[in-house]
N, C-alpha and C positions, 0 to 999 in steps of 0.2 A: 441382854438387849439384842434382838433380832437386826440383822443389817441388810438393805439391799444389796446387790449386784451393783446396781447402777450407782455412779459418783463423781462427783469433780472436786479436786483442790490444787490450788494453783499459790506459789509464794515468790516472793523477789525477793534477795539479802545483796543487801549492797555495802560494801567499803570502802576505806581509800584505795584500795588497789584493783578490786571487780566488784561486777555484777552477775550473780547468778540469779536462772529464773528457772523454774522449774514448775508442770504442769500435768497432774493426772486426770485419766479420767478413763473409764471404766464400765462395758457391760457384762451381760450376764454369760456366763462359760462356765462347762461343766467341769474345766480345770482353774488352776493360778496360768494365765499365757501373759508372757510381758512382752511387749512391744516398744524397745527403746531408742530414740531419738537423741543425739548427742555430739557437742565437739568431740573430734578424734582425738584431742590432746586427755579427756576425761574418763575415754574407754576402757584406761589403765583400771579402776574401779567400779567396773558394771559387777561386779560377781560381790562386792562392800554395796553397793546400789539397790539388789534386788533384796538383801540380807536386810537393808534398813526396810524396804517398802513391806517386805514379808509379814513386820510386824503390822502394818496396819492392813491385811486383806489376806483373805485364805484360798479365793477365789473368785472367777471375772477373766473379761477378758479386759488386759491394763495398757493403755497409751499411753509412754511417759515422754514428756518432749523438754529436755534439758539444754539452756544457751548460758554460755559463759562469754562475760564481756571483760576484756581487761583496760584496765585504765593507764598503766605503768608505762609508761616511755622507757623508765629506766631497764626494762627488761630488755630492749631490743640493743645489739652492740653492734657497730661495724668493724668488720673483721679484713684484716689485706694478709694476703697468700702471697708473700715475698719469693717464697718457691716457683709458683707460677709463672709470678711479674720476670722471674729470671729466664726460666724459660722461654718465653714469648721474644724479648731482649735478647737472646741468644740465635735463636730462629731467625730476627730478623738481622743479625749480624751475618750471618752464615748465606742471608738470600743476597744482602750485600756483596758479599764478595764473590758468589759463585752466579749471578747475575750483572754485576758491576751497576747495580745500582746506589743513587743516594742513600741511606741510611736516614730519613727524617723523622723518626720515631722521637717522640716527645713524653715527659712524664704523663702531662692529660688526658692525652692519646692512649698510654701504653694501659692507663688505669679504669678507661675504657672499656676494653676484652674484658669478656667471659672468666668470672670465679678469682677475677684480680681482687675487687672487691666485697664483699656481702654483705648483709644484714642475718643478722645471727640472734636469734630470742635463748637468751639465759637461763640456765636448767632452772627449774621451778621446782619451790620447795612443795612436797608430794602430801607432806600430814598437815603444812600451810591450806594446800588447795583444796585437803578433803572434809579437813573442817569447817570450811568455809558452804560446802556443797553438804554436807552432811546437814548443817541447819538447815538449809533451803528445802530439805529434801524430806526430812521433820517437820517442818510449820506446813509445809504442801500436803504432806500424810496424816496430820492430824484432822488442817479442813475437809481433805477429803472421807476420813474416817467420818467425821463429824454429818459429813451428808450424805451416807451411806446410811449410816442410825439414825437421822430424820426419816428418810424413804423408808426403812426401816419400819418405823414406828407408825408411818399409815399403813404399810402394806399389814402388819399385826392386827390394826384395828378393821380395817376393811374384812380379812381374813378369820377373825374374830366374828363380826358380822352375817357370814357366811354359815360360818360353821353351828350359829344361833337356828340360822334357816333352816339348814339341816336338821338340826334336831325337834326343828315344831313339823316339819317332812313325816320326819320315823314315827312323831307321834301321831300326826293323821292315818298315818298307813296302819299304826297298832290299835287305833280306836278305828280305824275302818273294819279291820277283820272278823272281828263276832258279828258286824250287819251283816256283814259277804255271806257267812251261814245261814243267820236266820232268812237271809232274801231265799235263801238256794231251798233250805227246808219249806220255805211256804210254797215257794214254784214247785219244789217235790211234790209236796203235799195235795197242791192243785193237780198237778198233772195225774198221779193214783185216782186219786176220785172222777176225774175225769173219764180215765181208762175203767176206773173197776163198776163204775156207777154206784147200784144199792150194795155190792161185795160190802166183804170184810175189808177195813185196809189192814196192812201190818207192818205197823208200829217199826218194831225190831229189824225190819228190812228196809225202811227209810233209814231210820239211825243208823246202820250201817253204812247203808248209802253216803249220808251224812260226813260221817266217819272217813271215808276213802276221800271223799269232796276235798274235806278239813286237810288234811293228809299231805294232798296235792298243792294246796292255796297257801300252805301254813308258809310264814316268812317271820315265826320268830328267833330264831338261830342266826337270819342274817339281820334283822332289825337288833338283836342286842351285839352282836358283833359291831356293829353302824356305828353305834351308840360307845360303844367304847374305844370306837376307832377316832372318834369327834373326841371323846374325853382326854384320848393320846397327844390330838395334836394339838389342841387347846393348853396340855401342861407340857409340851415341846417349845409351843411359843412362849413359854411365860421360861422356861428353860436357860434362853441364854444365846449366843450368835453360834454361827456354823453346824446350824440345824438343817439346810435346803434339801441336803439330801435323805435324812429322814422325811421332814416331810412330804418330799415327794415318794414315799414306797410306802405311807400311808395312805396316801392319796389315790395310789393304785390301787390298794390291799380297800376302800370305800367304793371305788368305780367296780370292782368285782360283786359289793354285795349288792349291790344298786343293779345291774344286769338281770343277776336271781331274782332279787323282787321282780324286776321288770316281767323275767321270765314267766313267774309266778302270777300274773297279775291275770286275774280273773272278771274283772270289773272297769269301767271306764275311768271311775274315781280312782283308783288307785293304780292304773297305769297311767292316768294324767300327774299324779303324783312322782312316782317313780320316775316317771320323763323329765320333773322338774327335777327331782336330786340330782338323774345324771348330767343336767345343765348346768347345774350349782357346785359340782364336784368337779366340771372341766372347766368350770371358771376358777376354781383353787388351786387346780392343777399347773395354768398358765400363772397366776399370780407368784406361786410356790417358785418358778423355772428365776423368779428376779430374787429370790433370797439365799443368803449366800451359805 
């Protein structure tokens, strides 16, 4: 099953104690590039993060935007630095007596200052918090896998489509080429008699002629080449995901022989022809750039 580039899946898991939410999405790059968004407290797990999403994409370019909400009151403590409080108490004894001033420092007062008191959030349990983000992280990579293989699956049929055209293309161009001679020998033919009037004509020197014509126009080497290059990528796609880069050096190895013919092209039919393949084959080639 072929998959696009392009994808979104998005998933919320919520508990009694958080909410995680987690959100991909994804275009088309000639590598895997992840691009991750995240509380600081969950960074500890980018390297377990990328290892989970791996499984579901090979490549793209990935925006992951992950928020964790915590619900626990109970995780947050306040903390008094007795240490502190002493020192500060001590300071102002000392401004006392070497100022002679009053001494009115009060407990409220004193609990006041700077790091007397805190708020202190409680280490958190680490394989609590990654299982809890590991699902989130799972149900997001499956929907998103999931509509990667839908775009997927028109880009094949469209692509499919195409590659039909193609080959009703190669066959105009191979039923055109015995006309291309016989037109050439009759114009030959005309033009001798013209030149020779009541002469002899000879035969074996037109056919010749003929000959060198054919020679020059001949495009069956690259019409069966074509032809088997549309059979490749027709049984690539039917093949399986993480084909993009083959079929793009197919796609190349088609636009080459499509050129030749063009090169080749002795006739209006059949360079209108060949003009259409090379259309038809940089339309596959951009379709080809969104599959992964």
């Amino acid at each position: 099953m072929i998959k696009s580039m392009t994808g979104f899946g998005r998933a919320e898991l919520q508990d009694e104690v958080r909410r995680f939410t987690v959100e991909i999405k994804s275009v088309n790059h000639r590598y895997l590039d992840f691009n991750m968004k995240m509380p600081k407290k969950l960074s500890v797990f980018e390297a377990a993060i990328r290892g989970v999403l791996k499984e579901y994409m090979q490549r793209g370019k990935v925006d992951v935007f992950i928020s964790c909400e915590d619900f626990s009151s109970g995780r947050m403590q306040l903390h008094y630095n007795s240490e502190l409080a002493a020192q500060y108490l001590e300071y102002f004894r000392r401004m006392e007596k070497e100022l002679s001033l009053e001494n009115d420092i009060k407990v409220s007062s004193l609990s006041r200052f700077p790091e007397v008191f805190t708020m202190e959030e409680q280490e958190i349990d680490a394989e609590e918090l990654w299982a809890g983000l590991e699902k989130a992280l799972r149900a997001a990579g499956e929907q998103f896998a999931a509509s990667r293989q839908a775009e997927g699956e028109i880009l094949k049929r469209d692509l499919t489509a195409k590659l039909d055209g193609l080959r009703s293309n190669v066959k105009q161009i191979e039923a055109r080429s015995p006309e291309i001679l016989r037109e050439y020998r009759e114009r030959l033919e005309a033009k001798m008699k013209e030149l020779l009037a009541d002469s002899q004509m000879d035969d074996s020197r037109i056919a010749a002629e003929v000959v060198i014509f054919a020679d020059k126009i001949c495009t069956d080497e690259e019409t069966v080449r074509l032809k088997s290059h549309i059979d490749n990528m027709k049984a690539a796609l039917e093949a399986g995901e993480g084909i993009g880069r083959k079929l793009d050096f197919i796609a190349q190895e088609m636009n080459r022989e499509a050129n030749t013919i063009l090169s080749k092209a002795n006739d209006l039919e059949t360079t209108n022809i060949a003009i259409e393949l090379k259309t038809e084959i940089e339309k596959i080639r951009e379709q080809i750039q969104n599959i992964e």
